[in-house]
VOGU-3710 file (C-alpha; in Angstrom, 3 decimals, decimal comma):
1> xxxxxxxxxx> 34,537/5,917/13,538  31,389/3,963/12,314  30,714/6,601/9,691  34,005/5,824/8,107  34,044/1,810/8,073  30,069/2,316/6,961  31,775/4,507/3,882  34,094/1,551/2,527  32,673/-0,486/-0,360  34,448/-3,373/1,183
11> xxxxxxxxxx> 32,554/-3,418/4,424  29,479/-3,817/2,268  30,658/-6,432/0,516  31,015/-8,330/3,365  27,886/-7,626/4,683  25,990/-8,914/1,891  27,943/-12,201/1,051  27,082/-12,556/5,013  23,715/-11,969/4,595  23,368/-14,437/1,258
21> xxxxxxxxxx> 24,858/-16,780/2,928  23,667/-16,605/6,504  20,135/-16,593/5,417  20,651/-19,534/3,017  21,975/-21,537/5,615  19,368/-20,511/8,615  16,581/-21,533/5,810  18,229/-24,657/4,972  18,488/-25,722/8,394  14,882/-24,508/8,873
31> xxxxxxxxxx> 13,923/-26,966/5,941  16,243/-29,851/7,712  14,729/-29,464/11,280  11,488/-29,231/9,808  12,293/-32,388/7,782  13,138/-33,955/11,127  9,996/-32,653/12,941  7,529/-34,625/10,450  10,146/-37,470/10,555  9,948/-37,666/6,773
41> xxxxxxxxxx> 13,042/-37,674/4,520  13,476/-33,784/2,639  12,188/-34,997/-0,646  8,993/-36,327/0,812  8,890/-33,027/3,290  9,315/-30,846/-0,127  6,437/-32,148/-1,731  3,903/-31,409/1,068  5,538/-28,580/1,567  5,845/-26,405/-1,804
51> xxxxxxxxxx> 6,384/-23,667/-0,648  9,357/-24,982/1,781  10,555/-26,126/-1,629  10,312/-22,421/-3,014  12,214/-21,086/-0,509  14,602/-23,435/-1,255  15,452/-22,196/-4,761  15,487/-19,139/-3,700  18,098/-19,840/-0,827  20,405/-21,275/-3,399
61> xxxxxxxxxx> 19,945/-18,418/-5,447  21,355/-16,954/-3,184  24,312/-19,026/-2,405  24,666/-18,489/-6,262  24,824/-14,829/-6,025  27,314/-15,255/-3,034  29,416/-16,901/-4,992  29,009/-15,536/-8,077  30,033/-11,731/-6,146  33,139/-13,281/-4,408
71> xxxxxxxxxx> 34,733/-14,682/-7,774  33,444/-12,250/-10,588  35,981/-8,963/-11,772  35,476/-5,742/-10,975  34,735/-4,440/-14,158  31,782/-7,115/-14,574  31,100/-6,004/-10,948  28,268/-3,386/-11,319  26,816/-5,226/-14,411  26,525/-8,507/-11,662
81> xxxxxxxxxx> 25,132/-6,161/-8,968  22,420/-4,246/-11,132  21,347/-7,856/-12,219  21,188/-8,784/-8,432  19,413/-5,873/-7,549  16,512/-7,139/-10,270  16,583/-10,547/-9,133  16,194/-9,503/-5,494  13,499/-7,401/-6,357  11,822/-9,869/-7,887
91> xxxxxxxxxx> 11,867/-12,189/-5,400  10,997/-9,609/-2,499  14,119/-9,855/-0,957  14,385/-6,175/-0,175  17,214/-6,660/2,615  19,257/-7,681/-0,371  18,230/-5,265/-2,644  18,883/-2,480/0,401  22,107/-3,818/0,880  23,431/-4,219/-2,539
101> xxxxxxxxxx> 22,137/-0,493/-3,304  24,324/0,768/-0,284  27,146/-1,580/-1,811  26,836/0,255/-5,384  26,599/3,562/-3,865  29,318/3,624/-1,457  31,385/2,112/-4,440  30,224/4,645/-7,219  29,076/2,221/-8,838  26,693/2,898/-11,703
111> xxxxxxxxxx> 23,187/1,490/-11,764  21,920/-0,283/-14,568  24,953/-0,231/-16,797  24,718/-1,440/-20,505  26,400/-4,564/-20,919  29,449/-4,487/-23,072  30,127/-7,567/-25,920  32,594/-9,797/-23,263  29,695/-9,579/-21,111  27,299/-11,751/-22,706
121> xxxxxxxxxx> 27,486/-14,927/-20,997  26,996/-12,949/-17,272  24,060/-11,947/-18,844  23,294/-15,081/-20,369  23,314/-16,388/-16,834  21,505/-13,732/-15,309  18,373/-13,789/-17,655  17,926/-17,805/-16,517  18,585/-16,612/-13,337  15,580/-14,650/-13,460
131> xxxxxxxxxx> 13,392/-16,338/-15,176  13,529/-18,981/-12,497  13,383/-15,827/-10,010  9,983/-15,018/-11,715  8,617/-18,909/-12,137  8,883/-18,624/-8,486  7,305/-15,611/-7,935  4,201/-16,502/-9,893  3,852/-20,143/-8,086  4,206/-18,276/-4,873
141> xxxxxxx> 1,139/-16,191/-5,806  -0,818/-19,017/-7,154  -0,315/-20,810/-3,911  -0,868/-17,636/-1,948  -4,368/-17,375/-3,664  -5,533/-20,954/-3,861  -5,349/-21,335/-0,353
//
């Protein structure tokens, strides 16, 4: 019985724009409570906290993906999850990337498809998308290795 709902693309699906979501809003409310804890407003908790403010783009990333999964066709659909899969990657999110791999598979989904000429502004989006991915990634290590 599991074996079969764990074999629908759907199920999947779900799962992930759970996950992007969920963990965007635990983090967020991490970043609030914390906010509350030093009894400083969140812009002033951000700056002496940078990397609370790291995680931060990288929650609404996330949200961006979410929503970006829930709206977008499904022919631009394994274009958008390749994409993800690279931007999770990149910013060590491996539950995401584990997840959306078990979404493309279970949907037959190519990896790493070439994008066609309507797809241009999906990819447009996607490059800035990680770029900022990577800016992060490199502060991230620069703070890692300061300290």
């Amino acid at each position: 019985m599991l074996k079969q709902v764990l074999a629908r693309p759907a199920v999947y699906k779900k799962i992930l724009l759970g996950y992007w979501i969920g963990s965007s809003a635990i983090l967020f409310g991490y970043l609030s409570l914390v906010a509350l804890d030093l009894g400083k407003s969140l812009p002033a908790t951000l700056q002496t906290m940078p990397s609370l403010a790291l995680v931060t783009i990288i929650a609404g990333l996330n949200l961006l993906l979410a929503a970006g999964l829930w709206k977008i066709k499904a022919t631009d659909r394994p274009l958008f999850l390749s994409l993800a899969l690279v931007q999770q990657l990149l910013s060590l999110n491996f539950v995401g990337a584990l997840l959306i791999y078990f979404y493309q598979r279970f949907s037959q989904q190519k990896f790493l498809q070439k994008p066609t000429t309507d797809q241009g502004a999906l990819l447009l989006s996607f490059t800035l998308v990680i770029l900022l991915t990577l800016f992060v990634l490199l502060i991230r290590l620069r703070l890692k290795f300061i300290n």
